[in-house]
C-alpha positions in Angstrom: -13.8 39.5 -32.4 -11.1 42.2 -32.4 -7.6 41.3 -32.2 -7.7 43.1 -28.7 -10.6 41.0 -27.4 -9.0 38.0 -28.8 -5.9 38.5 -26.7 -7.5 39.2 -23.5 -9.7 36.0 -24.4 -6.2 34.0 -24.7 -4.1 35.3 -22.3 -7.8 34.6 -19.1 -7.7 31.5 -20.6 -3.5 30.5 -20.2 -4.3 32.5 -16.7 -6.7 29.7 -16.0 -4.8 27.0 -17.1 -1.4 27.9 -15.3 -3.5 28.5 -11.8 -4.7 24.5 -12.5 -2.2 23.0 -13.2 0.7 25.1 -11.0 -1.0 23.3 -7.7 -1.0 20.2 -9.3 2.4 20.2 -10.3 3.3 22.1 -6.7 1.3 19.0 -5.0 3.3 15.4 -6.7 5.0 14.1 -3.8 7.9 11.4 -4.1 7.2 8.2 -4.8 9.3 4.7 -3.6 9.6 2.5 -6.4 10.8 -1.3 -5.9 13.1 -2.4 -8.1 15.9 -4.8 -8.8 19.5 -3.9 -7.0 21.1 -3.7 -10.6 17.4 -2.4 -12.8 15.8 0.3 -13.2 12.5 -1.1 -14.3 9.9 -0.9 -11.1 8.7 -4.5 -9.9 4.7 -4.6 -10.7 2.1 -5.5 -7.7 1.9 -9.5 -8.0 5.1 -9.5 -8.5 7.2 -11.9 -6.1 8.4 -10.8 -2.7 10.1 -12.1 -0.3 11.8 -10.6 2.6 14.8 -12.2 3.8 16.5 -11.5 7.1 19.4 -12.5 10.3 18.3 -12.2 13.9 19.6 -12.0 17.3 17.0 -13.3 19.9 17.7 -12.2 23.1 16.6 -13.6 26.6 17.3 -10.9 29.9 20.2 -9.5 27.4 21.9 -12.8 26.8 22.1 -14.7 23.4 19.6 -17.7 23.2 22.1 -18.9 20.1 25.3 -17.2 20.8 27.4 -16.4 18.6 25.3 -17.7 15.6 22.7 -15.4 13.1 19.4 -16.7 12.6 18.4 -16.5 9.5 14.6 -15.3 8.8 12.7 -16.3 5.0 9.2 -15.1 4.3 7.3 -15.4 0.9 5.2 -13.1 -0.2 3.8 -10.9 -3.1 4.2 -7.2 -3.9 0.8 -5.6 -3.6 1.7 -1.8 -4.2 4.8 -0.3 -5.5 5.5 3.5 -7.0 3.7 5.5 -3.8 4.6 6.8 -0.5 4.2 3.6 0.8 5.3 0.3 -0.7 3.3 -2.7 0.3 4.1 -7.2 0.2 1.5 -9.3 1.6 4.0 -11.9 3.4 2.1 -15.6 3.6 4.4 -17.8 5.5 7.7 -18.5 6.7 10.2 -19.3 9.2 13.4 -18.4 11.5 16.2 -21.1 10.8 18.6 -21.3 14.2 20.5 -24.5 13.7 19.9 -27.6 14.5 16.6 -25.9 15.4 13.7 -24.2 12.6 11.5 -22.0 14.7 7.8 -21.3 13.7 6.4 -17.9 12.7 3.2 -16.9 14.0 -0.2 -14.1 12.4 0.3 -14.2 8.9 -0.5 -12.9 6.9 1.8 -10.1 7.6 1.9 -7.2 5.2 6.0 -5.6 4.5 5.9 -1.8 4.1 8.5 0.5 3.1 7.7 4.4 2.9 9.4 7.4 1.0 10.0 8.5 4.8 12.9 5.9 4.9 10.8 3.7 6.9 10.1 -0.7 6.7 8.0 -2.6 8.6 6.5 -5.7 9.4 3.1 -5.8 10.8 1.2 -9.1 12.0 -2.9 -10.2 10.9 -3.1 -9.7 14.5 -0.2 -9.7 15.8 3.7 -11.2 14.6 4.9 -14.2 16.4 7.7 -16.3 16.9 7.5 -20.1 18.9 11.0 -21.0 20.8 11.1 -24.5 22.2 9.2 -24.9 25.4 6.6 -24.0 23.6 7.4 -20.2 24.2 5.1 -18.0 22.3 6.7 -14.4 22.0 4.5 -11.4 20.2 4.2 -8.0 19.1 1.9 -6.0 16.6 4.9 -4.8 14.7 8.5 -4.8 14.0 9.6 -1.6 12.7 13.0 -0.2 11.5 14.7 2.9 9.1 17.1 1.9 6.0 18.6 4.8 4.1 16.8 6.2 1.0 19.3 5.9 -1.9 21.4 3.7 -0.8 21.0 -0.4 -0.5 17.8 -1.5 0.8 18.8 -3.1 4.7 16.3 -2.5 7.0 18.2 -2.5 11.0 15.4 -3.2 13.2 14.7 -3.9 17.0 11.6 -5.3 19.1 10.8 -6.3 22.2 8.1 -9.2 22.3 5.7 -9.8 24.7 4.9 -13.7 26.1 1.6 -15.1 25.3 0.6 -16.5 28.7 -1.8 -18.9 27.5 0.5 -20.5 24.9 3.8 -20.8 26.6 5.1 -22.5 29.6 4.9 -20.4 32.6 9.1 -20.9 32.6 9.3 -18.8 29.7 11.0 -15.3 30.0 8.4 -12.7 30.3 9.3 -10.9 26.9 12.2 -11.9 23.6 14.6 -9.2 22.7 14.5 -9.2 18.7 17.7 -7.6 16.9 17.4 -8.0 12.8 17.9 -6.4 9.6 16.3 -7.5 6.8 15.4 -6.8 3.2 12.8 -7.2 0.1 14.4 -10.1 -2.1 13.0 -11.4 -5.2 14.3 -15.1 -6.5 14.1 -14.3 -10.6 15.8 -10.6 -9.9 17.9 -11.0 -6.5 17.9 -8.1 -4.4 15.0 -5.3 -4.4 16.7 -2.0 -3.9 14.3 0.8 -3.0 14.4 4.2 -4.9 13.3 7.6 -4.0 11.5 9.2 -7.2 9.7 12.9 -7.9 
């Protein structure tokens, strides 16, 4: 093969491999990796996660605890991490108001968190809550925005539904649900959420 041949034979086949891999390099998208507040190592799916949380329930606008923060804990573990969208599966848990402990309803709920800035809670079914009546309150998902790059707090706000057939007919027609909440891990502490690529 002359030198001349050769170089056309090199320079169609770096042709080739530039056109591959250009696109492929063009077409990464950012990633959200879980990690501890104060790390920089990602958390790996089966991984602990919790998400922790403090609540205003609301009742035709007014406080049903006034002047107090409920406080919501949910266990879980990490399913997915390093993609555009972060999964938990969340297994149980519970809303503390003092002196009462209210019971959450449709797990198990998955926790999501996207590169768009985006968390959520999402029920089996549907999410639930029990007040004391009993007062069954729904909704398929609660769904808030934290900021990318800064300390995972996700400020959220729902409006859920009465289940007719499980509550008292007394019960308000729908709960007004003010939270933030975050991902929390009990070995590491706080799981901050970073945007990557």
């Amino acid at each position: 093969m002359t030198p001349t041949v050769r170089s056309c034979v090199i320079s169609v086949t770096c042709a080739i491999v530039v056109s591959v891999v250009t696109p492929a390099l063009a077409a990464a998208k950012p990633v959200l990796v879980l990690r501890p507040f104060k790390g920089s190592v990602a958390l790996k799916p089966g991984a602990e996660l919790d998400v922790f949380g403090e609540l205003q329930l609301l009742e035709g606008g007014k406080e049903l605890y006034p002047g107090m923060l409920c406080q919501i804990v949910t266990k879980g573990t990490l399913t997915r991490n390093q993609a555009s969208k972060d999964k938990a599966s969340l297994v149980s848990g519970e809303v503390g108001c003092p002196p009462e402990t209210l019971e959450l309803l449709g797990f198990p709920w998955t926790f999501e968190m996207t590169t768009k800035g985006v968390g959520e809670l999402i029920g089996h079914r549907k999410l639930g809550i029990v007040l004391p009546g009993p007062c069954v309150y729904e909704a398929r998902t609660i769904a808030g925005d934290f900021e990318l790059e800064a300390f995972s707090e996700i400020d959220a706000g729902a409006v859920l539904g009465r289940n007719a057939h499980r509550s008292l007919a007394t019960c308000a027609s729908s709960l007004e649900m003010s939270i933030a909440f975050w991902p929390f891990n009990n070995s590491e502490g706080l799981v901050d959420a970073e945007l990557r690529g």
